[in-house]
DSSP file (Angstrom, degrees, kcal/mol; ACC not computed):
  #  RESIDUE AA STRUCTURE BP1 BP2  ACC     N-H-->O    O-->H-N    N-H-->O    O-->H-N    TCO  KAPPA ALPHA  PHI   PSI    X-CA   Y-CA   Z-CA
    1    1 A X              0   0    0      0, 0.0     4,-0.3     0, 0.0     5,-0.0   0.000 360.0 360.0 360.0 -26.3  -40.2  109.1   68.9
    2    2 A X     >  +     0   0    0      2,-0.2     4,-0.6     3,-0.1     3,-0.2   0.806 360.0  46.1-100.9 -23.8  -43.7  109.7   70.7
    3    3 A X  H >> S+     0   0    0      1,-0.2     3,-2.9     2,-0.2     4,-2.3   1.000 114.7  44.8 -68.1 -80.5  -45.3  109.6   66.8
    4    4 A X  H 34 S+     0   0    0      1,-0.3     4,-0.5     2,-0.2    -1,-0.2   0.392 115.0  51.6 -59.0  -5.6  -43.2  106.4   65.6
    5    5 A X  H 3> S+     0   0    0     -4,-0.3     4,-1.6    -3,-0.2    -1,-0.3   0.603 111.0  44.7 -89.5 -24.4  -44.3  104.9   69.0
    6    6 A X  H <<>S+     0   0    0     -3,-2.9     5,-1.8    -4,-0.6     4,-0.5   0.758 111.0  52.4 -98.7 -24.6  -48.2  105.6   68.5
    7    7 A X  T ><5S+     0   0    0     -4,-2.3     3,-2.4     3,-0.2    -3,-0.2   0.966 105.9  55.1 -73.4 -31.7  -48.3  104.4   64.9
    8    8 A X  T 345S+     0   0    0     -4,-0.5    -2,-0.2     1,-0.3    -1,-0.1   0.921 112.6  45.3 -28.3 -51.1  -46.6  101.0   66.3
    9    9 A X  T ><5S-     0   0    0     -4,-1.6     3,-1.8     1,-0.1    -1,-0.3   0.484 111.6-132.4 -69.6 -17.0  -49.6  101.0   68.7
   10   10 A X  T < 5 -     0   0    0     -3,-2.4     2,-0.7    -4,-0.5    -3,-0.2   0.956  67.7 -61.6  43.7  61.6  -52.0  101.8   65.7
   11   11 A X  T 3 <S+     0   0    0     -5,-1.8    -1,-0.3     1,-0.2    -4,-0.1   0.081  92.4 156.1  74.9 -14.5  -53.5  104.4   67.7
   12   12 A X    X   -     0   0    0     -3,-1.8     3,-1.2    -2,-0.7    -1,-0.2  -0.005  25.4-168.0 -53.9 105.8  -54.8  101.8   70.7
   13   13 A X  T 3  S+     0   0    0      1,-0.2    14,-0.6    -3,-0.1    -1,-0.2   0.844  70.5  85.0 -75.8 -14.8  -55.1  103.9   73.7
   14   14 A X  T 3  S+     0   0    0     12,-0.1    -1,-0.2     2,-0.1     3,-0.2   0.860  72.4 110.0 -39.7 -31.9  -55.5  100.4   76.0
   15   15 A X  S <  S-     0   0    0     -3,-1.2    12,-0.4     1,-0.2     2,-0.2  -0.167  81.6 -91.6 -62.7 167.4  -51.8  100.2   76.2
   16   16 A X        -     0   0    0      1,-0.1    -1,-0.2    10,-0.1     9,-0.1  -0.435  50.3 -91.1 -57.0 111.1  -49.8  100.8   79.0
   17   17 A X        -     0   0    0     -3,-0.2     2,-0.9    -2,-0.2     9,-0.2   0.015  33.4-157.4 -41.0 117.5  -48.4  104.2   79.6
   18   18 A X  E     -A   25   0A   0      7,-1.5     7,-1.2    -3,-0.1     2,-0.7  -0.801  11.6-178.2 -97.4 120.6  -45.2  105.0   78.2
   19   19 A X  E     +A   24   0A   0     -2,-0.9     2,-0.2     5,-0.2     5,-0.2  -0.840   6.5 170.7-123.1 108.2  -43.4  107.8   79.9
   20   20 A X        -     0   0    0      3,-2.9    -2,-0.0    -2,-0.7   -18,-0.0  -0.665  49.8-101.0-111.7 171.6  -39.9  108.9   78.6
   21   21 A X  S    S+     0   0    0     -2,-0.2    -1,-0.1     1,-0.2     3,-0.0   0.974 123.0  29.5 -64.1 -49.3  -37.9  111.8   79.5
   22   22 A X  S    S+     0   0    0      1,-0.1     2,-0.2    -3,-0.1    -1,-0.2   0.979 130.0  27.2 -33.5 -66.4  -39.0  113.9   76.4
   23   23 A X        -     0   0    0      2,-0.0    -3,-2.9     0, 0.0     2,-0.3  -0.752  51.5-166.2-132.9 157.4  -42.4  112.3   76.0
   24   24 A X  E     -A   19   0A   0     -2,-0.2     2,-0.2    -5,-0.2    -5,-0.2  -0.842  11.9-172.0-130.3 165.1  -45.1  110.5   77.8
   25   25 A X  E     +A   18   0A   0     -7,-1.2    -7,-1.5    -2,-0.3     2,-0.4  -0.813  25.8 140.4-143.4 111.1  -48.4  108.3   75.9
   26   26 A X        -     0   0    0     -2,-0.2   -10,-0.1    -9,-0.2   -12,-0.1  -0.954  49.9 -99.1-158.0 132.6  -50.9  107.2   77.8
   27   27 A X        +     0   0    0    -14,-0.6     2,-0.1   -12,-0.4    17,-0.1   0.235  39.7 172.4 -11.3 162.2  -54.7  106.9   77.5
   28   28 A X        -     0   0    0     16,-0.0    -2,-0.1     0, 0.0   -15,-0.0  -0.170  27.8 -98.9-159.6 147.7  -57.0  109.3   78.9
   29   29 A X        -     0   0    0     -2,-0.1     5,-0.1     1,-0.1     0, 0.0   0.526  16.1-133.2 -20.4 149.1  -60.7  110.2   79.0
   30   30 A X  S >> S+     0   0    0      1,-0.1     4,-1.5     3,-0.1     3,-0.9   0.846 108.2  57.1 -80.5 -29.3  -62.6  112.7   77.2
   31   31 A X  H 3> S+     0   0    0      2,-0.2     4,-1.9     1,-0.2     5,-0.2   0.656  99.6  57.3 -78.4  -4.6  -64.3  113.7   80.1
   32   32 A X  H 34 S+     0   0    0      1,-0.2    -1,-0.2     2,-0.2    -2,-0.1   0.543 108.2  50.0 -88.1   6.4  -60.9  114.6   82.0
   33   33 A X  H X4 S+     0   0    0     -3,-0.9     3,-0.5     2,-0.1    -2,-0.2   0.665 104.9  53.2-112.6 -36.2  -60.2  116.8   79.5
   34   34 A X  H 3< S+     0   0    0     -4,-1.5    -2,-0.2     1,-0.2    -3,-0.1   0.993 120.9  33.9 -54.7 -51.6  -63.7  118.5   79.6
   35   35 A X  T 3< S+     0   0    0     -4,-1.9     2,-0.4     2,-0.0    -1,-0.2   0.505  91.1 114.1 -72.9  10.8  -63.3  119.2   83.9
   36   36 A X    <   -     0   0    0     -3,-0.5    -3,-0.0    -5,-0.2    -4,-0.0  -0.628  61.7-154.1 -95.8 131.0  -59.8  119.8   83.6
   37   37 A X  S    S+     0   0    0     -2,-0.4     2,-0.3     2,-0.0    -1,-0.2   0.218  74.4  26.7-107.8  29.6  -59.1  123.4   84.4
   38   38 A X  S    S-     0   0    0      2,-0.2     0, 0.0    -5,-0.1     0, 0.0  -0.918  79.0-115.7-136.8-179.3  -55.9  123.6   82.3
   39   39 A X  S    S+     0   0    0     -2,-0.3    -3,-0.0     2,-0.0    -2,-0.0   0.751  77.2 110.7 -82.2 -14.3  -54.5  122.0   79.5
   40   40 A X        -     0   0    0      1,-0.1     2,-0.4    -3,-0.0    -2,-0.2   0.124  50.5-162.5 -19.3 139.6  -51.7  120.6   81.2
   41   41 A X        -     0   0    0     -5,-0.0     3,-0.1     6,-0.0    -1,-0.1  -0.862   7.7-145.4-142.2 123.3  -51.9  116.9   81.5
   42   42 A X        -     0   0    0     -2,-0.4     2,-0.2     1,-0.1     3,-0.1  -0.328  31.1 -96.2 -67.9 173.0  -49.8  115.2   84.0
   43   43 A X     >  -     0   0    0      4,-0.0     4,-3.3    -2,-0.0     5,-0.2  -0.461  45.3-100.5 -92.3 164.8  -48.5  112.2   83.5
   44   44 A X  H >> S+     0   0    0      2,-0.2     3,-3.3    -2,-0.2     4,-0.8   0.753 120.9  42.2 -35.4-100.5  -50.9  109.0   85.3
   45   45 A X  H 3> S+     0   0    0      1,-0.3     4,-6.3     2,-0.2     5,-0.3   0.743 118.2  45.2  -8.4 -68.1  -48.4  108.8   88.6
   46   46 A X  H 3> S+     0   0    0      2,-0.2     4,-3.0     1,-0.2    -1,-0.3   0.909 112.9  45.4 -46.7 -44.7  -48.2  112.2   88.8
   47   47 A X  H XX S+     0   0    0     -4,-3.3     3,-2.7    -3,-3.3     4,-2.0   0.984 112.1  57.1 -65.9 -69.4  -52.1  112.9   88.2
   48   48 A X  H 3X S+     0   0    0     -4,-0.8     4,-0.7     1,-0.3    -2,-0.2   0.777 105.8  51.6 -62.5 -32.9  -52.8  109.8   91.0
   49   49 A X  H >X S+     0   0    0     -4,-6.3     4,-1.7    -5,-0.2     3,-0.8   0.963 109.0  51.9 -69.4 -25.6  -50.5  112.0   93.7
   50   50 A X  H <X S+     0   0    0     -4,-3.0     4,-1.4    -3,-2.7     5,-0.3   0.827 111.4  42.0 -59.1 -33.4  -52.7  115.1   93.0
   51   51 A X  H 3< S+     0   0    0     -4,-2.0    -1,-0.2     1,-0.2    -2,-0.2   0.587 111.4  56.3 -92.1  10.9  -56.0  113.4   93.7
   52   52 A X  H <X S+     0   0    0     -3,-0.8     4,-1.2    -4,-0.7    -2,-0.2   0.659 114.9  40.0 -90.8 -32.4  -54.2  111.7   96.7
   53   53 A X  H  <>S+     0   0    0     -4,-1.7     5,-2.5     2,-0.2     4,-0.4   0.873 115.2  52.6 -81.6 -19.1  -53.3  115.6   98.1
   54   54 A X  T  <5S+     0   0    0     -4,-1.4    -1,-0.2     2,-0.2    -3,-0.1   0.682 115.2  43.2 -80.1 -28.2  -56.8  117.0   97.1
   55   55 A X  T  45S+     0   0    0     -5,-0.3    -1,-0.2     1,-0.2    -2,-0.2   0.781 106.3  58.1 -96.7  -1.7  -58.2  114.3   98.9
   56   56 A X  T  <5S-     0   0    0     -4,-1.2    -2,-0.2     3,-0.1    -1,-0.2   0.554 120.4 -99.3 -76.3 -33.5  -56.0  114.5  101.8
   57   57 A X  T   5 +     0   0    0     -4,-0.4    -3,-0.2     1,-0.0    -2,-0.1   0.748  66.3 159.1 107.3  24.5  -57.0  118.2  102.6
   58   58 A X      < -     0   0    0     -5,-2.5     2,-0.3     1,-0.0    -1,-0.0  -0.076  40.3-114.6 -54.6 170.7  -54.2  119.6  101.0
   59   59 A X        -     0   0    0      3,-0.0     2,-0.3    -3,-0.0     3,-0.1  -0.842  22.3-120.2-101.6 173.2  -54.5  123.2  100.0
   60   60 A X    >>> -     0   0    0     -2,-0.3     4,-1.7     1,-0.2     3,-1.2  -0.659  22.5-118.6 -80.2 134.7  -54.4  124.4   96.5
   61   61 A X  H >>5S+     0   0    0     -2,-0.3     3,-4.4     1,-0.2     4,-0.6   0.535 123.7  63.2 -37.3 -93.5  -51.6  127.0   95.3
   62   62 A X  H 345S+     0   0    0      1,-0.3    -1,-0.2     2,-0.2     5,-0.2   0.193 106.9  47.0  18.8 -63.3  -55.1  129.1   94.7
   63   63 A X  H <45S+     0   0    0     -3,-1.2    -1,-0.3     1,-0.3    -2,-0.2   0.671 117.1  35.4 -65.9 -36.1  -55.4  128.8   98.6
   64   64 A X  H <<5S+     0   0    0     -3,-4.4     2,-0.5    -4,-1.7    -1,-0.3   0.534 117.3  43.1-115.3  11.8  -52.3  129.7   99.7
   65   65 A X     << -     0   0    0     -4,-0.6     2,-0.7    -5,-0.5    -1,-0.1  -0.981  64.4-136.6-129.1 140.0  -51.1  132.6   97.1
   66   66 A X        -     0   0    0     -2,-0.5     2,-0.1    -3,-0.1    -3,-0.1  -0.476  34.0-163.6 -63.9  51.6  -53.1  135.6   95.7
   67   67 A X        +     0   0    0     -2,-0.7    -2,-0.1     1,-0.2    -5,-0.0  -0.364  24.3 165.2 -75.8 128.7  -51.8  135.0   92.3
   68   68 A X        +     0   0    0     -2,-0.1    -1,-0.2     2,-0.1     2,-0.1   0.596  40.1 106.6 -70.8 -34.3  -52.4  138.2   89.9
   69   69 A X        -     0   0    0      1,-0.1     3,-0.1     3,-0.0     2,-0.1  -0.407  59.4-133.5-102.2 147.5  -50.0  137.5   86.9
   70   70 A X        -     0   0    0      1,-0.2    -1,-0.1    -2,-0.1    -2,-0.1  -0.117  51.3 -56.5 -69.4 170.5  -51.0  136.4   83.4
   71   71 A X        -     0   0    0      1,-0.1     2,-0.4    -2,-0.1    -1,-0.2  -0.041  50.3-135.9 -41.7 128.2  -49.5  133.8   81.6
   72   72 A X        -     0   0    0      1,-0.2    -1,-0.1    -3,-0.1    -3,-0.0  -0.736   9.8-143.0-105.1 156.5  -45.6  134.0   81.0
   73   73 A X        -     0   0    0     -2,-0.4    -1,-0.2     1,-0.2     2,-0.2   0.964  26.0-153.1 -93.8 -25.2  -44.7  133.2   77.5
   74   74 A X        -     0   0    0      1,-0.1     2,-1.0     2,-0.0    -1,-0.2  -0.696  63.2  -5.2 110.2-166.0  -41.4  131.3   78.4
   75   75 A X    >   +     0   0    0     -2,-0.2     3,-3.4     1,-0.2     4,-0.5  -0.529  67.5 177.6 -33.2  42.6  -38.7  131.3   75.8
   76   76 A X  T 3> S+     0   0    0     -2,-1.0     4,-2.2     1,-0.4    -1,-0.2   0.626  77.4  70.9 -62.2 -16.1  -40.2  133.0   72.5
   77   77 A X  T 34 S+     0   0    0      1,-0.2    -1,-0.4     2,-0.2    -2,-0.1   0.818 100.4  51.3 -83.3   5.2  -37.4  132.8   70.4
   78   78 A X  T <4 S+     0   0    0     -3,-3.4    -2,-0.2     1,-0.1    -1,-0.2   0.806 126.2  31.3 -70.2 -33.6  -38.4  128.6   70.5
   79   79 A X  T  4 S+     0   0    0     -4,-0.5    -2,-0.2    -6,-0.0    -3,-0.1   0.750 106.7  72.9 -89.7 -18.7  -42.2  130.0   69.5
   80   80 A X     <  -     0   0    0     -4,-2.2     2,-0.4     1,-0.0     0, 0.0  -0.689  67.2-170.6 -97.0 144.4  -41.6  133.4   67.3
   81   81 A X        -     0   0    0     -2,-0.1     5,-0.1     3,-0.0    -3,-0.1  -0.990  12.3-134.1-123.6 145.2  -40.4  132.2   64.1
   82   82 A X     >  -     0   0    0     -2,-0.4     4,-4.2     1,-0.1     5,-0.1  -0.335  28.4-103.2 -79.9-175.9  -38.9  134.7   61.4
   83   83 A X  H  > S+     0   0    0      1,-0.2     4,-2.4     2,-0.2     5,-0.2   0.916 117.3  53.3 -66.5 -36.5  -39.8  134.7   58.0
   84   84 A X  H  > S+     0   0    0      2,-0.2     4,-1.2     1,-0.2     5,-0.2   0.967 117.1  39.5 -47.9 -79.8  -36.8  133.2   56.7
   85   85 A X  H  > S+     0   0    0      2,-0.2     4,-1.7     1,-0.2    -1,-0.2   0.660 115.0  51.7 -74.5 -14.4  -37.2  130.3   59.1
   86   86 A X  H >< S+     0   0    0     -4,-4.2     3,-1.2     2,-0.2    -2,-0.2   0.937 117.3  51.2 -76.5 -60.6  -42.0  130.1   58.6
   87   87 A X  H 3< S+     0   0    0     -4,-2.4    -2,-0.2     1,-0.3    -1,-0.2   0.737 104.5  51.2 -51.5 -26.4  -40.8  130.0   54.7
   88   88 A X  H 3<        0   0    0     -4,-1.2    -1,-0.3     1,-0.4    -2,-0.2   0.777 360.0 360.0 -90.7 -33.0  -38.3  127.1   55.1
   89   89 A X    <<        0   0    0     -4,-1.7    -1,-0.4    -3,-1.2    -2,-0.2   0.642 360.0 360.0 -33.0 360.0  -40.8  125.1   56.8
């Protein structure tokens, strides 16, 4: 759906954010992607309450947990694929 909605659009990032429950499309900078210190991207709304709590004096998880742990991989049998299933691509 988020593909058959961005060729409608013929790529024009001016439009108006469309945010479904699966999938969101909406503009954003190259340079928010350069400062941005994950790859995550919220959606616009979402982004506008974070710089409303950062500017409020909120604290940052960072701030209030010592977090140690690496990356968790989730759900790998959705990432691992066997061979049977990389050839049938």
């Amino acid at each position: 759906m988020a593909l058959r909605q961005l060729r409608r659009q013929q790529g024009d990032p001016s439009s108006a954010p469309i945010i479904e429950d699966a999938w969101s499309l909406f503009p954003i900078a190259a340079a928010a992607l350069r400062d941005r210190p994950t790859w995550r991207l919220p959606t616009p709304s979402a982004e506008r309450v974070l710089r409303a709590m950062s500017q409020a004096g909120f604290p940052s998880v960072a701030e209030l947990f010592d977090i140690s742990q690496g990356i968790q991989t989730g759900l790998n049998d959705a990432l691992l694929l066997t061979v049977e299933e990389f050839v049938a691509l």
